[in-house]
C-alpha positions, 0 to 999 in steps of 0.5 A: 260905145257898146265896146266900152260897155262891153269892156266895162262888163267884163272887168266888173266879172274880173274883179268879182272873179279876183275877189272870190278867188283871193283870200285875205290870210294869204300873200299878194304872191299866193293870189297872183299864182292862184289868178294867174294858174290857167297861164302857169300851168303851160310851165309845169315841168312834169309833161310831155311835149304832146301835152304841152302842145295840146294846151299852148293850142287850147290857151290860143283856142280859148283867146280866138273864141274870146275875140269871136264871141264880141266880134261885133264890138270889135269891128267898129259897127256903124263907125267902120263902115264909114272909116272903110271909105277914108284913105287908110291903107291895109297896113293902117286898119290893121294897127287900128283892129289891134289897138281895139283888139288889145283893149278888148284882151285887157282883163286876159293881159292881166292874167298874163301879167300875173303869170310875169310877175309870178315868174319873176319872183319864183327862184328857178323860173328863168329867163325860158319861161319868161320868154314863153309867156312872151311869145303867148301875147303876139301869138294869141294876137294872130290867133284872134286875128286871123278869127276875125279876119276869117282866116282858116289857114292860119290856124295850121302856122299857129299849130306849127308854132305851138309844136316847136314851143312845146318841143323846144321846152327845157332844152337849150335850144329853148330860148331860141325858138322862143325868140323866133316863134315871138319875131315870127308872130309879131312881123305877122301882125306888123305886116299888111294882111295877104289878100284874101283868096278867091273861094267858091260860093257856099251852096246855098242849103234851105233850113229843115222845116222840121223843127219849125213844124216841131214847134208848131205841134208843141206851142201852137200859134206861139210858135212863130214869135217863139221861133224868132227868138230862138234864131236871134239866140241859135242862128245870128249869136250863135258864138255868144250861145257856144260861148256860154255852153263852154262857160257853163261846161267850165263851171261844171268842170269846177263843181266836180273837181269841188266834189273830188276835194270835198271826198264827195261827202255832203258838202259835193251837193251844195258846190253842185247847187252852188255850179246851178247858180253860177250857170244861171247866171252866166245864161243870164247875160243872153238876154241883153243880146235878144233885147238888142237884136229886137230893138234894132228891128222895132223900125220894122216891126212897130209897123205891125199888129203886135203888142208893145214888149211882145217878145218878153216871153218869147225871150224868157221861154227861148233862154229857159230851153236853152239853159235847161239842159246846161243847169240839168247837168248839176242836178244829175250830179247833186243826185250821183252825191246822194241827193235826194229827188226832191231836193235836186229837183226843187234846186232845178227849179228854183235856179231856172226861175233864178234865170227867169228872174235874172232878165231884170237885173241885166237890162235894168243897167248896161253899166252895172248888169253884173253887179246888180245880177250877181248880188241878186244870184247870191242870194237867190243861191244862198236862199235856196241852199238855206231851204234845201241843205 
């Protein structure tokens, strides 16, 4: 049930994403390209090997962190820890995790779709560049499972892989190596996984007690309840924590390349505003993960002298300290374009009370969190641009 809502979510982001990026002036073929851009640009004639390596191993990079940041749903939870007892062979879970796992990259197979049919319908793209996008799915399947799987030396076959798709490139020995990288990464998925070898013990190393003491000089008695949430968000969903600082260095990306179309006039400071919002947003979805993580462990703490909701607060100081310095970038930003201080730090405000605010809106509904969030971030970021511009 929380893949299928997970999964829910995610296309409802998809289809917003679709609709901020499609335009109704142009062609169904202008808005696959426009979709699937972060698929076509491994084709583009005019790099090297080098660079074409570095990005066919960042595109794999980016589907193993897409596995890793909902590993839990993935893995079954509850479900396969009673399906481990059963009579399935290594062979059989395997088929099982990629059946789940290919539901899970349902919204990223899209995106490889629109690269197919684009290529299919552009002149002089080919029978090579077909195979290429082929060979992209099994590989970016034995990406995610060697995450999940927790197997680091996989990491080295992809890279070899990467370096002859990206050597063999435009030359006539192309087509070859696509197929028998493509032949390669599907037996390796088909196949029964290698047992795992046996490691040493990780050395057990105690925490710092630094930022423990840090905390209690800042916050005082609040420092202990405060510090659960900050190890719920920093410790046991630290790949959700990186996934959003990553999402939110990628809307960051996008406000400065706005700024560089925009020729840096004054409609750079309103895409800076406008990257503040969507970061608060993206921050917003963490609050689901801390609500789950507290609602798991009532059975314990019910027991105890505490309030009902006691970590509500807790919960919105912990997500304002991680996301301020994510939504400070923007601002820095706003002022490098002639912004004046009081306008960026009015902006600052207002979206880190937006991502206050957002908390509501993302527990209200597991079903339509990202609709109800994003009709409560658009026109909290159009209200404030209104105000400040």
């Amino acid at each position: 049930m929380s893949t299928a809502r997970l999964l829910l979510r995610r296309w409802q982001a998809l289809v917003l994403l679709l609709g901020v990026l499609g335009s109704a002036n142009a062609s169904v073929f202008s808005n696959a390209d426009t979709f699937a851009r972060p698929i076509l640009l491994v084709l583009a004639p005019g790099h090297g090997p080098g660079w074409r390596c570095a990005y066919l191993m960042l595109l794999l990079a980016v589907a193993a962190l897409w596995a890793h940041m909902q590993r839990a749903q993935i893995g079954g939870g509850a479900f396969m820890a009673f399906a481990a007892s059963l009579p399935l062979n290594a062979r059989q879970r395997r088929r099982a995790d990629l059946a789940v796992l290919l539901l899970a990259d349902s919204p990223l197979l899209l995106m490889v779709a629109g690269a197919f049919a684009v290529e299919v319908a552009r002149v002089g793209g080919g029978l090579g560049h077909l195979m290429l996008l082929a060979t992209l799915v099994p590989l970016a399947l034995a990406a995610q499972i060697g995450v999940l799987e927790r197997r680091p030396l996989a990491a080295a076959g992809l890279a070899g892989a990467c370096l002859l798709l990206a050597a063999g490139f435009g030359t006539r020995f192309a087509s070859a190596i696509d197929l028998l990288v493509w032949a390669a990464a599907t037996l390796a998925l088909r196949r029964a996984p290698w047992p795992q070898p046996r490691t040493l013990a990780r050395l057990h190393v105690p925490a710092p007690a630094w930022p423990g003491r840090l905390l209690r000089a800042v916050v005082g008695r609040h420092a202990a309840p405060l510090q659960v949430s900050l190890s719920i968000l920093l410790r046991e969903r630290r790949d959700e924590a990186l996934a959003k600082v990553l999402g939110a260095g990628a809307l960051f990306g996008a406000a400065l390349g706005l700024a560089t179309v925009f020729e840096h006039d004054s409609r750079a400071i309103v895409a800076a505003w406008m990257a503040q919002g969507c970061i608060a947003l993206h921050l917003s979805g963490m609050f689901r993960g801390l609500q789950m993580a507290h609602q798991a462990s009532t059975a314990y703490t019910g027991a105890l002298p505490l309030p009902p909701r006691w970590w509500r607060r807790y919960d919105l100081a912990a997500v304002l300290a991680f996301g301020l310095p994510l939504l400070a970038a923007p601002t820095a930003l706003a002022l490098h374009e002639c912004a004046t201080a009081t306008q960026a730090l009015a902006a600052l405000v207002s979206h880190a009370a937006l991502l206050c605010a957002l908390r509501q809106p993302q527990l209200f509904s597991e079903r339509h969190a990202v609709v109800f969030s994003t009709v409560v971030a658009g026109t909290w970021m159009a209200v404030t641009i209104a105000c400040l511009y």
